[in-house]
C-alpha positions in Angstrom: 194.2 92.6 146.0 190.3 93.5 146.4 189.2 91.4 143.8 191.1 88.0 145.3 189.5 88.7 148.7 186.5 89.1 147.3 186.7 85.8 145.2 188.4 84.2 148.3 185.3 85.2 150.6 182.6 83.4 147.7 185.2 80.4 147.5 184.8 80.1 151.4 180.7 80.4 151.2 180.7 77.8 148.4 183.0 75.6 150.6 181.2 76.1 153.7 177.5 75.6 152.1 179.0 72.3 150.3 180.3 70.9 153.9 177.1 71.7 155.3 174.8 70.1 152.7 177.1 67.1 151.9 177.2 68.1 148.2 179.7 69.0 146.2 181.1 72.6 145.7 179.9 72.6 142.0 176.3 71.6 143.0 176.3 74.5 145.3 177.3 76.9 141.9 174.9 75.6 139.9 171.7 75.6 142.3 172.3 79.3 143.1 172.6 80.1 139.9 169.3 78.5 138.6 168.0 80.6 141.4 169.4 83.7 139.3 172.5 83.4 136.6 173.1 87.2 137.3 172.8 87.7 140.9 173.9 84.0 142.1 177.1 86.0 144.0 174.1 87.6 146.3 172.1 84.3 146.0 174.9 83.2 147.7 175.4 84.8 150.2 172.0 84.5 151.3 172.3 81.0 151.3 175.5 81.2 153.1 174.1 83.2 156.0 170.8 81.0 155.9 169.0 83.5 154.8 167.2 81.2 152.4 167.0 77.8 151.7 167.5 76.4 148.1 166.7 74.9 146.2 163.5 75.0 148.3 163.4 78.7 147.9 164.3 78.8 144.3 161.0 79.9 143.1 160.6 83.0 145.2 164.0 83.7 145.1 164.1 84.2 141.3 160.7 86.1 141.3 162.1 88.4 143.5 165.5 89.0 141.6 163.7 88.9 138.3 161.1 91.5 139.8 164.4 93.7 141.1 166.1 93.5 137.6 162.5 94.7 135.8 161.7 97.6 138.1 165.2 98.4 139.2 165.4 101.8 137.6 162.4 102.8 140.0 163.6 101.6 143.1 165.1 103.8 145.4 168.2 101.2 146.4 169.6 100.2 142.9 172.4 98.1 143.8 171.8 94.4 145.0 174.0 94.6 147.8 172.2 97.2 149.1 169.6 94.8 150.6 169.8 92.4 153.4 167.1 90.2 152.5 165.0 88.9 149.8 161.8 90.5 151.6 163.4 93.9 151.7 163.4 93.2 147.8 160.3 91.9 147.9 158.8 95.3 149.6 160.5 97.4 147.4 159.5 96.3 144.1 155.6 95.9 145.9 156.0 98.9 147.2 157.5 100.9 143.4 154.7 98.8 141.4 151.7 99.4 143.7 151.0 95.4 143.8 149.1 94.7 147.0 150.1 91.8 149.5 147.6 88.7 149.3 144.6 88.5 151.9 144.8 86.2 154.9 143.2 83.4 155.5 142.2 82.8 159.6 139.5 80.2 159.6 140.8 77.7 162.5 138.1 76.2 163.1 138.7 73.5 160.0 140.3 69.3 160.4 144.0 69.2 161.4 144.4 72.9 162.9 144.4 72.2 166.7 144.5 75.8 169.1 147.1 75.0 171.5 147.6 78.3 173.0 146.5 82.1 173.5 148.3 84.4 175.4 147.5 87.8 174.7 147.2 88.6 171.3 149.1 85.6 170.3 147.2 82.3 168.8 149.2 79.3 168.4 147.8 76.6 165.9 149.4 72.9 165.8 148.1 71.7 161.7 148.5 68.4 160.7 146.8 68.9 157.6 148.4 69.5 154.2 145.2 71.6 153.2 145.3 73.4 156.0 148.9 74.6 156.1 148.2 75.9 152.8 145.8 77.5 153.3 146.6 79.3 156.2 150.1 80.3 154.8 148.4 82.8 152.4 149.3 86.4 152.5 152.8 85.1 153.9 155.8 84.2 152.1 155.9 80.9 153.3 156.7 77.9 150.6 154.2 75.7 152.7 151.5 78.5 151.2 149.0 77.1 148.6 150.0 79.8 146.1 153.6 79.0 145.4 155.0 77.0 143.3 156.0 73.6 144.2 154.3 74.6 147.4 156.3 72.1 150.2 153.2 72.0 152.9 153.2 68.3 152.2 157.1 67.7 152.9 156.9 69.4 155.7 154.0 67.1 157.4 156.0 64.7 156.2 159.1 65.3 157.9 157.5 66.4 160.7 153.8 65.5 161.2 152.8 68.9 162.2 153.7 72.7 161.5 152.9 75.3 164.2 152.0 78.9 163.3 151.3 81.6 165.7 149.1 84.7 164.7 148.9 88.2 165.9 146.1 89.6 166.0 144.4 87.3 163.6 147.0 87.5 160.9 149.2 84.4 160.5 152.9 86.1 162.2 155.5 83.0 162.6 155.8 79.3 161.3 158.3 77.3 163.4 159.2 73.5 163.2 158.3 71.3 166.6 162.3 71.0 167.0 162.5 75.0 166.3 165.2 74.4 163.4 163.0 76.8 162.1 161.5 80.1 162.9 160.3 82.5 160.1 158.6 85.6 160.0 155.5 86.1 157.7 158.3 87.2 155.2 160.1 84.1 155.1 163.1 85.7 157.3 164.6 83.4 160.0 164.2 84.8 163.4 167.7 85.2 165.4 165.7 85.1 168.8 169.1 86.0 170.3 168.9 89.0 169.0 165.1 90.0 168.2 164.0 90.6 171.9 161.1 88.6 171.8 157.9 90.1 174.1 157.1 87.4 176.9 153.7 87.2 175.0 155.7 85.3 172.0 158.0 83.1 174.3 155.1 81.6 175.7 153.5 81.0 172.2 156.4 79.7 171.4 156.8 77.4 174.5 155.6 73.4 173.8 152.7 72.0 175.2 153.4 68.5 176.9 156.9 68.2 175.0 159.3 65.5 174.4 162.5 65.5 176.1 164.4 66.2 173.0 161.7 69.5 172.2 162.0 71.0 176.0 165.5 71.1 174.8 165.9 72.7 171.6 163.2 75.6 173.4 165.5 75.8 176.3 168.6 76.0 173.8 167.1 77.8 170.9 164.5 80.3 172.5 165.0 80.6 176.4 168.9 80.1 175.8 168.5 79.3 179.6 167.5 76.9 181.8 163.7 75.2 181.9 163.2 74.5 185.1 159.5 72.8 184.9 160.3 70.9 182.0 163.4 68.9 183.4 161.7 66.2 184.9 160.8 65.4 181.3 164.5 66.1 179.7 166.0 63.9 182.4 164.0 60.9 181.6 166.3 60.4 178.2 170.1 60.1 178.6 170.8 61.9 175.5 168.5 65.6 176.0 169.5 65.5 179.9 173.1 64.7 178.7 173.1 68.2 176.4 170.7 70.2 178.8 173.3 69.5 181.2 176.2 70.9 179.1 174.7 73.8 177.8 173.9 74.6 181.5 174.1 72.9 184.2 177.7 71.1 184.6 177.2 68.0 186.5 173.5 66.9 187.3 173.0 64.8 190.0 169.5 64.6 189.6 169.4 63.3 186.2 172.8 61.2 186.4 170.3 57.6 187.6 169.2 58.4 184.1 171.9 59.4 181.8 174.4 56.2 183.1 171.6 54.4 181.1 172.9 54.8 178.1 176.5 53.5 177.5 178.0 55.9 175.1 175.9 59.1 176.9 177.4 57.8 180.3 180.9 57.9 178.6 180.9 61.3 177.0 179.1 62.5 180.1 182.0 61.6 182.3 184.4 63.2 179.9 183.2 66.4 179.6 180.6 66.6 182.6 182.6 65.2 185.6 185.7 65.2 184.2 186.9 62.4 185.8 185.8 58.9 186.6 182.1 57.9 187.1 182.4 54.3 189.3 178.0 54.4 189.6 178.2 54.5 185.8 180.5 51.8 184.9 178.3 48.7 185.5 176.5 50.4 182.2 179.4 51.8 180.2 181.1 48.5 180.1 178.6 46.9 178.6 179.0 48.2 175.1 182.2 47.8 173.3 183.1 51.5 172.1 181.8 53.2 175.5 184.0 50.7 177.2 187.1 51.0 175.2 186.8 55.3 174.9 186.2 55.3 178.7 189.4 52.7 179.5 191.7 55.2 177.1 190.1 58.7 177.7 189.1 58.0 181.8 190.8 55.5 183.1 194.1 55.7 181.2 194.7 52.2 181.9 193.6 48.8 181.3 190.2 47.4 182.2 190.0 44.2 182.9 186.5 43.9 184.2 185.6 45.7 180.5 188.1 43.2 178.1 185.4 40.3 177.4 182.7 42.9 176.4 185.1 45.0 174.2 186.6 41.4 173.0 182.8 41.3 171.0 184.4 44.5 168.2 187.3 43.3 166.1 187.6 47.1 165.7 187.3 48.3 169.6 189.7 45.3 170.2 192.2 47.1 168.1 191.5 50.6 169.2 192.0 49.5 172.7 195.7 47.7 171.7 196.8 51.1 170.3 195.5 53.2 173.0 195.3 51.6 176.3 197.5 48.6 175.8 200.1 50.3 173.7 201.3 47.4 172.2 200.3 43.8 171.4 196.9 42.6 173.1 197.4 38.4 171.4 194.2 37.6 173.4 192.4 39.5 171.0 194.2 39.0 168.1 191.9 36.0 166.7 189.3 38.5 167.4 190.4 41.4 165.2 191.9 39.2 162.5 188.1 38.6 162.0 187.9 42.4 159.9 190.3 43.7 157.6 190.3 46.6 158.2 191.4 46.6 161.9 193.7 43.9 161.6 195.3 46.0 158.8 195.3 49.2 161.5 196.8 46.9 164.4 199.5 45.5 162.7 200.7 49.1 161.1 200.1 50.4 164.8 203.1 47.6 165.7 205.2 48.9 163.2 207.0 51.6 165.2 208.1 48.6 168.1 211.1 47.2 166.8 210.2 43.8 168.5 206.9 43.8 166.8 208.1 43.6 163.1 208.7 39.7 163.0 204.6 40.0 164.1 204.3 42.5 161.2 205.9 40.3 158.5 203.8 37.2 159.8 200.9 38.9 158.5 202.8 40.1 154.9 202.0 43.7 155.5 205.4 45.4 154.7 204.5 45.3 151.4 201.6 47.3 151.3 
């Protein structure tokens, strides 16, 4: 009974990592266990609880586990399970073996390493240069340092354009993404800032300097997990940051609604879940796009639209969607319209099907048969 719990709890991590990464579960077996063939159960679960991040990790992950299996006998925690983390390994093998973590490197004053902020002993660095981010990743556990294999410093400018890393004291302390996806410690460890306390010397090294809507969010979300107050006349200039600063805390926002009912579909799901009701200043906006229109008509509304009918008339697909929901029967205005795509003229008939009176429209179309 143990044993199928066990294999039922690694079934769900496989199944949970495969959603996640769009891959299938198979993929997700085979990449842990390149990372180690005898400990890919703990590789796992490390990967499960985003602990690491493979195969991007691979490298440090099997030099750690390889490391573990050498020295093992020494060690005072023999058991894999006994550790948390691959650092904890990491220090314990360093630690039995006498190795020596790698010096620092804290020249920044070189191209592409930008001080944006000092507040206490806290030095935050924007770098935009591939060198650079290697370099200054040194005596960390990073994979953007120069010395690890398939060192990523230059995906990561890629994907981002620029890397920040704070130091303490001199010593390079946390590497974050600008969208704070990322936090890790010198060890390679995401941070939980939910739970690590952070000093108010560290939130303000962490805080962005002249940010984007869509980055004075994910700080608000990720590390203040409150509200921003000076940044959100910048959040409420783009529909779709004020539209989730305002659910994760605020409810309705009047002073950011002239700028949300900009965007059709915002304005729609806004209204749903925001006002919970219907928006009338909004709907000049949200009837001009074809799915806001419809979902706002069936979800809002609850009834037909007629001001909205010519614009959703322009999707073959929102045509039908708004037969089956709003109309709850046969729309034959549109039906030109949606006999333009398969697909939803296939969906509108079979949504007939149920009427009695409809089936004489059903078999005009030859669809009993499929």
């Amino acid at each position: 009974m143990k044993l199928s719990v066990i294999l039922e709890t690694i079934q769900d991590q496989i199944n949970a990592i495969s959603q996640r990464l769009s891959v299938e579960p198979d993929a997700v077996i085979q990449i842990a266990r390149r990372a180690s063939n005898k400990y890919w159960k703990f590789v796992l679960n490390q990967w499960f609880q985003n602990k690491i991040r493979l195969p991007e990790d691979s490298h440090r992950v099997k030099e750690a586990l390889t490391s573990f299996e050498k020295y093992r006998k020494s060690l005072l925690l023999k058991d894999i399970n006994q550790y948390k983390t691959i650092s904890e390994i990491e220090k314990a093998v360093n630690a039995a073996t006498g190795k020596i973590e790698e010096q620092f490197t804290t020249n920044l004053n070189r191209p592409g390493v930008e001080i944006v902020n000092k507040y206490g002993h806290f030095t935050t660095v924007k770098v935009s240069d591939v060198e650079a981010l290697k370099d200054l990743g040194e005596g960390t556990k990073w994979c953007t340092r120069r010395s690890y294999p398939d060192c990523a410093a230059d995906d990561y400018l890629q994907e981002y354009e620029f890397i920040f890393i704070i130091f303490r004291n001199n010593k390079p302390f946390i590497q974050f993404t600008p969208d704070y996806t990322q936090i890790m410690d010198m060890y390679d460890n995401p941070i939980d800032v939910s739970k690590s306390g952070l000093d108010v010397g560290l939130i303000e090294s962490l805080k962005p300097i002249n940010p984007t809507p869509r980055q004075a969010v994910s700080f608000s979300d990720i590390v203040l997990q409150n509200r921003w107050p000076e940044a959100e006349p910048i959040i409420m200039q783009d529909p779709e940051s004020a539209y989730k600063y305002a659910g994760d805390f605020i409810g309705r926002w009047p002073e950011a609604e002239p700028f949300i009912m900009r965007d059709p579909i915002v304005a729609y799901h806004y209204a749903l879940y925001s006002i919970e009701g219907r928006w009338p200043e909004a709907e000049p906006f949200i009837m001009q796009h074809p799915s806001a229109a419809q979902s706002y008509a069936a979800d809002i509304l609850k009834s037909r639209w007629p001001a909205a009918e010519p614009i959703i008339l322009q999707s073959p697909f929102q045509s039908y969607l708004y037969a089956r929901n709003v109309i709850q029967g046969r729309w034959p205005e549109a039906e030109p319209v949606i006999a333009k795509d398969d697909s939803a003229e296939y969906l509108y008939t079979l949504s007939l099907a149920d009427d009695p009176a409809e089936l004489a429209f059903r078999e005009q179309y030859n669809m009993l048969s499929k």
